[in-house]
C-alpha positions as CSV (number, residue, x, y, z in Angstrom):
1,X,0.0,0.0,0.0
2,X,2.8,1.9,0.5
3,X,4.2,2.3,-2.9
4,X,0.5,2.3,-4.2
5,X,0.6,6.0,-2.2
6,X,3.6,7.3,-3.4
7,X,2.3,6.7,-6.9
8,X,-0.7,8.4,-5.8
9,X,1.4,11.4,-4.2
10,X,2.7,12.0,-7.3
11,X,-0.3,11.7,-9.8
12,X,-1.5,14.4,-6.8
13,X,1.4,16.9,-7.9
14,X,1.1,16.2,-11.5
15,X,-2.4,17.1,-11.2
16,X,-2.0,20.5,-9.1
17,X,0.6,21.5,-11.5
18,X,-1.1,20.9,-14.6
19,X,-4.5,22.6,-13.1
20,X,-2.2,25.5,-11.8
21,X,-0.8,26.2,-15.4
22,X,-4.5,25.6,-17.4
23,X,-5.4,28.8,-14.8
24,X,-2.5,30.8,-15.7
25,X,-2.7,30.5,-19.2
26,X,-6.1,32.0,-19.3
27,X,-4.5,35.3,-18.1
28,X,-2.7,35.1,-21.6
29,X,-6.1,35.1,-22.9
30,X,-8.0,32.7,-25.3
31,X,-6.4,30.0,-27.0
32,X,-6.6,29.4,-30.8
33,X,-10.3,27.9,-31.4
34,X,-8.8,24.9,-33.9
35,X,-6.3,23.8,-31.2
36,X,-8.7,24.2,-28.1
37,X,-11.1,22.0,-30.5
38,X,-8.4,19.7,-31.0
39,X,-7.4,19.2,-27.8
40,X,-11.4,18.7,-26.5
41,X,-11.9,16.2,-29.2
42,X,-8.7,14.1,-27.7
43,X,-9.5,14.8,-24.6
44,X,-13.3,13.3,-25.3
45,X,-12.1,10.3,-26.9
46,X,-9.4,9.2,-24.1
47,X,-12.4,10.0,-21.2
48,X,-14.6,8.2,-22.8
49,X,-12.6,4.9,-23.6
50,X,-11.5,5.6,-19.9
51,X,-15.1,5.1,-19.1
52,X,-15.6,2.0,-20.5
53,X,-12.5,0.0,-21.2
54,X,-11.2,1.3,-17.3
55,X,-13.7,2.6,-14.7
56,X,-16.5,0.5,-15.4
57,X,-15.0,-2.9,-15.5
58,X,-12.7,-2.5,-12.6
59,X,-15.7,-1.3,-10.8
60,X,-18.0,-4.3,-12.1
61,X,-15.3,-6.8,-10.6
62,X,-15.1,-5.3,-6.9
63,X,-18.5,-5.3,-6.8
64,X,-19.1,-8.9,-5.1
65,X,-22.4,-10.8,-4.4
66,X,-25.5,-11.6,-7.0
67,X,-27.0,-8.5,-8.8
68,X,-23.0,-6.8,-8.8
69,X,-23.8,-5.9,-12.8
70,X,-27.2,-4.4,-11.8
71,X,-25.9,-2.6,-8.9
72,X,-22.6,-1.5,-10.9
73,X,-25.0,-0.3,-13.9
74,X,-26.8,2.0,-11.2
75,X,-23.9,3.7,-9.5
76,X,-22.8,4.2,-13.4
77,X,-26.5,5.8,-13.8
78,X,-26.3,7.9,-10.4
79,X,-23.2,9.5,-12.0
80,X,-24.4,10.2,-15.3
81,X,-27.7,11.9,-13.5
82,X,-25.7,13.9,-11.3
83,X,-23.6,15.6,-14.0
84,X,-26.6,16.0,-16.1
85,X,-28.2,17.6,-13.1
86,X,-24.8,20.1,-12.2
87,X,-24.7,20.8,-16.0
88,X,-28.2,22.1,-16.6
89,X,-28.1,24.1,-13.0
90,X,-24.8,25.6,-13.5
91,X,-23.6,24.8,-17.3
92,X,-20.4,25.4,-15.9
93,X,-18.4,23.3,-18.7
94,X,-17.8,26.1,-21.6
95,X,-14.0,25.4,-22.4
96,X,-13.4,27.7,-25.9
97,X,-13.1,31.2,-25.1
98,X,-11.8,32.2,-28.7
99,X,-13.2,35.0,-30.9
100,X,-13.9,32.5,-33.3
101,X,-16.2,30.2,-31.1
102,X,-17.8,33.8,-29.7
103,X,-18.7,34.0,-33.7
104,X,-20.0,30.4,-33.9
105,X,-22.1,30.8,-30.7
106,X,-23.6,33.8,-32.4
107,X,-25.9,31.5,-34.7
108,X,-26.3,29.1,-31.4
109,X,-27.9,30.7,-28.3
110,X,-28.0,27.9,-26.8
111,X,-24.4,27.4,-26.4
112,X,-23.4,30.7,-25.2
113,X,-25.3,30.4,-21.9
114,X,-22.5,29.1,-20.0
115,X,-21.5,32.7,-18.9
116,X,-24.9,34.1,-18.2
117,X,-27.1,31.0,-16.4
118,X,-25.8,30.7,-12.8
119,X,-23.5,33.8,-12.9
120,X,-19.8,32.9,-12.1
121,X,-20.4,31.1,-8.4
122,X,-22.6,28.4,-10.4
123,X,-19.5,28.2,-12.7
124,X,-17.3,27.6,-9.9
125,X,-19.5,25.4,-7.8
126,X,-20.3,23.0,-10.8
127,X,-16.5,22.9,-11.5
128,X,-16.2,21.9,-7.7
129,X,-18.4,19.2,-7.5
130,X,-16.9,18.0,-11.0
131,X,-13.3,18.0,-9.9
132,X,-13.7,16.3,-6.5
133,X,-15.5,13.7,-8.0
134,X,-12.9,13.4,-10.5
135,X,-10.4,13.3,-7.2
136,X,-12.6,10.5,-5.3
137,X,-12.0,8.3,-8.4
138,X,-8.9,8.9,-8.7
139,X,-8.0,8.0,-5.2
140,X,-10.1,4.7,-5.3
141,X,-8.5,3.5,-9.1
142,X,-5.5,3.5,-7.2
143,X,-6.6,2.1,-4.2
144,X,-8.8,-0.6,-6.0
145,X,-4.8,-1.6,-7.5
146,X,-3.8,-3.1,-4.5
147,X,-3.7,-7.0,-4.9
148,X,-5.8,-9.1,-2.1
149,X,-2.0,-10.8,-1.2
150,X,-0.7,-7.0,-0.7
151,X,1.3,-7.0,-4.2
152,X,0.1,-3.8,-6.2
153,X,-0.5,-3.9,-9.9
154,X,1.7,-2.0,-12.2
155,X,1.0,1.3,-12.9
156,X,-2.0,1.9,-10.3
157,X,-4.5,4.1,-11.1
158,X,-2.8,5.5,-14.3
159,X,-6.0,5.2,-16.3
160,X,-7.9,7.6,-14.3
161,X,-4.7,9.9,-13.7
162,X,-4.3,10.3,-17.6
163,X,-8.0,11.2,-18.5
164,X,-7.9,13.6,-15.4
165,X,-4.5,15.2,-16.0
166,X,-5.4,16.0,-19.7
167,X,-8.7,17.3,-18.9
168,X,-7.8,19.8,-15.6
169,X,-5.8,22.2,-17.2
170,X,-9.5,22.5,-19.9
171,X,-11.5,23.2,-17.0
172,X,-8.9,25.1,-14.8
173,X,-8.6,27.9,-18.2
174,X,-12.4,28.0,-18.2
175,X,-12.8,28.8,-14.6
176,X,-10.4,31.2,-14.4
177,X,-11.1,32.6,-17.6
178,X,-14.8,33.1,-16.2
179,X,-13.9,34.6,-13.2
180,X,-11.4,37.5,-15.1
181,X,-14.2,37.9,-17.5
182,X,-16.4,39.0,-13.8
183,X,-13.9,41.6,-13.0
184,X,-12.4,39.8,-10.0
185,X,-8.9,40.8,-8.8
186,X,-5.7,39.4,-9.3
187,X,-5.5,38.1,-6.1
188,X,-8.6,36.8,-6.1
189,X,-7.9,35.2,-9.1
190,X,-5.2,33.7,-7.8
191,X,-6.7,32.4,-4.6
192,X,-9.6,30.3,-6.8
193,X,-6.7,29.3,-8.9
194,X,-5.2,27.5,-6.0
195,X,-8.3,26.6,-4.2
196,X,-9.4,24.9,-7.0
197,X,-5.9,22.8,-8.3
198,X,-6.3,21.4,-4.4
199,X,-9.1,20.1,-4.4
200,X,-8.7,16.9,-6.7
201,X,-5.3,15.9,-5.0
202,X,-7.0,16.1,-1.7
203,X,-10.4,14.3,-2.7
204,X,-7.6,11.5,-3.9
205,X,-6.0,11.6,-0.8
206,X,-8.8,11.1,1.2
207,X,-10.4,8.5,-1.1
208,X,-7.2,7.0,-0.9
209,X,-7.3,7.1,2.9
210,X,-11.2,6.0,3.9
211,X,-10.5,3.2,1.3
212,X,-7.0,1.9,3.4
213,X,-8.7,2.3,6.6
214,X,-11.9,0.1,5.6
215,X,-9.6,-2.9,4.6
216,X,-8.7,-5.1,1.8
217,X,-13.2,-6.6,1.0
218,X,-14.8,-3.3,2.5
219,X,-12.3,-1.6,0.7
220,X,-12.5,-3.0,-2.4
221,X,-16.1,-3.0,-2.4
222,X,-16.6,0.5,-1.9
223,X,-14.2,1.4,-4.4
224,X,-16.2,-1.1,-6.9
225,X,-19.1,1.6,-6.7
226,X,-16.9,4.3,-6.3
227,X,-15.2,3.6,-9.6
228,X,-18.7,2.8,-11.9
229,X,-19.9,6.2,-10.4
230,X,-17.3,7.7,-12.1
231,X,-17.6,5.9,-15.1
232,X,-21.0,7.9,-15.4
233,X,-19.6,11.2,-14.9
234,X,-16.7,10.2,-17.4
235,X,-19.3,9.2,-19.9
236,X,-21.6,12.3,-19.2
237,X,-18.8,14.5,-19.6
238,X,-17.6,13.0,-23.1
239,X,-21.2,12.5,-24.4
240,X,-22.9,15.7,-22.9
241,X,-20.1,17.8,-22.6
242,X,-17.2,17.7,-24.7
243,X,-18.2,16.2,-28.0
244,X,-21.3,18.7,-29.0
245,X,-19.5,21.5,-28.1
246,X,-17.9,20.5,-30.9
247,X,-20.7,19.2,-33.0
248,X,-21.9,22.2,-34.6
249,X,-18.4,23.0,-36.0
250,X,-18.2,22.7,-40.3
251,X,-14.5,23.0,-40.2
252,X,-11.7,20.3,-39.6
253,X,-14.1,17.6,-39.2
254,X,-11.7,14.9,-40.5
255,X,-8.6,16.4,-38.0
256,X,-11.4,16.5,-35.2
257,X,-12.4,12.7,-36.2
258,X,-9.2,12.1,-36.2
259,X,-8.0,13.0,-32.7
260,X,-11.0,11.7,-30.9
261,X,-9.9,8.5,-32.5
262,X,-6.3,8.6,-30.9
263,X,-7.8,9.7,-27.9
264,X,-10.1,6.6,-27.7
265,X,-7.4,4.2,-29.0
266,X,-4.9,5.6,-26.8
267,X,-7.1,4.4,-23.5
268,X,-7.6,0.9,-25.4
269,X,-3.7,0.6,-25.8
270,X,-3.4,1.7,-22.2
271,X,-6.0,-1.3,-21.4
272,X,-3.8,-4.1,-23.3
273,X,-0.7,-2.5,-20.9
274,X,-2.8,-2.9,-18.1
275,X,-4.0,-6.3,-19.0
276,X,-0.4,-7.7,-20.0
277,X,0.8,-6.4,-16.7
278,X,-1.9,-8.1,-15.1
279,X,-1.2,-11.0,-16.5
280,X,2.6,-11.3,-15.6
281,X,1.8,-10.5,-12.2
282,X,-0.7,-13.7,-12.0
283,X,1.9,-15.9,-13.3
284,X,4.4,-14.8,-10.9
């Protein structure tokens, strides 16, 4: 368990740093809107195969007794709800802040509500919720590594530590870009900036923690539910979230196609990894 929380420690820093730096580009201003579509469109593809090639069947096999598939397919549908619910109270999750997307929203009122329903504390509230739930599951993917006999797979929890790490620094620009948009003050700024890379490496942490303390079958079993949970709010986030925001884009469909494709066959090739690793460690 021990290495299995150094290895958490660090996806922890990774994480601050990278949600740090998404907040501190935003006071550079927008980014290009073909690279920030690029980027979502990766980023949509890699969640999503996270979601189901990951989350889901790791969750689906700590779940123990009859009914575990039911009950796994209803945590996965408690998370999807939720992040439908967040999203249409708060549509907090408006990542391109170009001229050209301002343009394209235009002909879409729809899509440019993001700044005016909820006003900027539903932006930040939304994003909250969202990244602490993102921390709970990555504490219990790496606590869910830990082998019954004490051995750790290798590699714990880098499934959910990829899809999160690529996605903070998305929603770290768009808060902060929101909240210099409201007028706030630099050191304001820089306070949610810091309040808000914390909270996923401390929602980690203290899955991590609750999950050591219930011991190896309680454990496991919570972070069964834990981890199909999240495979709903992974899924609502890709489905709901990221991919229509790029939908009702005419340009670069075939580079947009393309890098939702790596994205998803990037988390597949992470599966085989994590299946050949599993595999050696059985036969040793």
């Amino acid at each position: 368990m021990g290495t299995a929380f150094l290895v958490l420690l660090g996806y922890c820093v990774a994480v601050f740093a990278a949600s740090m730096l998404g907040g501190r580009i935003s006071a550079l201003g927008a980014l290009t809107h073909t690279r920030t579509q690029v980027v979502m469109s990766l980023v949509a593809g890699l969640i999503l195969g996270m979601a189901l090639y990951h989350l889901l069947p790791h969750g689906l096999e700590r779940i123990s007794g009859p009914g575990n598939i039911e009950k796994g397919a209803l945590w996965c549908l408690l998370g999807v709800v939720l992040m439908v619910g967040l999203q249409r109270m708060f549509q907090f999750h408006q990542h391109d802040f170009s001229n050209e997307a301002k343009a394209l929203r235009s002909d879409h009122p729809q899509s440019g509500k993001a700044l005016r329903v909820g006003g900027v504390a539903g932006v930040i509230f939304g994003l909250a919720v969202h990244t602490i739930i993102e921390g709970v599951a990555l504490g219990a993917s790496t606590q869910a590594s830990i082998q019954h006999d004490g051995g750790i797979k290798a590699l714990p929890g880098l499934d959910a530590f990829l899809a999160i790490l690529l996605h903070k620094p998305l929603d770290a620009y768009s808060i902060m870009f929101v909240v210099r948009l409201a007028g706030w003050s630099r050191g304001a700024c820089n306070r949610v900036n810091l309040g808000y890379a914390l909270l996923c490496p401390l929602a980690a942490l203290a899955s991590f923690w609750v999950g050591s303390q219930l011991g190896a079958a309680a454990g496991g079993e919570l972070a069964g539910y834990v981890l199909c949970f999240a495979a709903g709010t992974f899924l609502c986030v890709a489905l709901s979230d990221l991919l229509p925001e790029i939908h009702f884009h005419t340009h670069d469909r075939l580079k947009l196609i393309v890098a939702f494709l790596v994205g998803v066959a990037f988390a597949y090739a992470l599966h085989l990894v994590e299946a050949g690793t599993a595999h050696h460690h059985h036969h040793h």
